[in-house]
C-alpha positions, 0 to 999 in steps of 0.5 A: 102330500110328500114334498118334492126334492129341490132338484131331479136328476136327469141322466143321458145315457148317450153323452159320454160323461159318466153318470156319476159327474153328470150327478156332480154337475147337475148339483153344481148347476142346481147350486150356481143357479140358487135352485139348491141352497145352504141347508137344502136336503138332496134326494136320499141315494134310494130315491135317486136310485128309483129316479133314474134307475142307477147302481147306488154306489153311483150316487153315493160315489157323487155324493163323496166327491161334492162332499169332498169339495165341501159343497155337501155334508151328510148327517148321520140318520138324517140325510144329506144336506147342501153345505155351502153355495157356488157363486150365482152365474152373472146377469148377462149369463141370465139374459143369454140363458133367456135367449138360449130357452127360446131358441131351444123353443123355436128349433122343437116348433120347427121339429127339430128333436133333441138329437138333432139340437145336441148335434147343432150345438155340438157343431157350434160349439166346435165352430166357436172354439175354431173361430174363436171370438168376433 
């Protein structure tokens, strides 16, 4: 049985970020997270290609910019490997993301679609910064 990668890319066609700094962040997040670590080996650039089906200088453009930022290294013949880790997200973070995932749970029981969940945010978002904190 093959191993599964560490992390699968998602890629959203209708955010406005390019594909290549979604890649980027994701990797990032996954690295802030714990989810990659030092030594962990990302997905070769033809499986992030068969994945999400995407141009490869698009992957290997991501891969340039994290290894720029000396997050990742590749090895010739080997693959590309995770170099360094980014500092873990707080506890408080962790219990906020909790209640996040339960909101997220209770808007799709109450058939809201992700559509609408990303516009929700979106407004929330821009309430908060217009607000700003209580």
């Amino acid at each position: 049985m093959e191993d599964q990668p560490l992390i699968q890319f998602r890629l959203d066609r209708h955010s406005g970020l390019p594909v290549y700094r979604q890649i980027i962040d994701q990797v990032r997040q996954a690295l802030r997270l714990g989810i990659l670590r030092p030594g962990d080996q990302l997905p070769t650039v033809r499986d992030v290609v068969e994945q999400i089906a995407i141009n490869p200088n698009t992957v290997h453009r991501a891969y340039r910019e994290l290894e720029a930022q000396g997050l990742i290294e590749g090895q010739a013949g080997r693959g590309t490997f995770v170099r360094r880790s980014l500092p873990s997200v707080p506890e408080h973070q962790v219990a906020l993301q909790r209640r996040l995932v339960g909101w997220f749970e209770a808007a799709r029981a109450a058939g809201i679609d992700d559509e609408a969940i990303e516009a929700l945010i979106a407004n929330a978002r821009h309430l908060s910064k217009k607000e700003g904190p209580s």
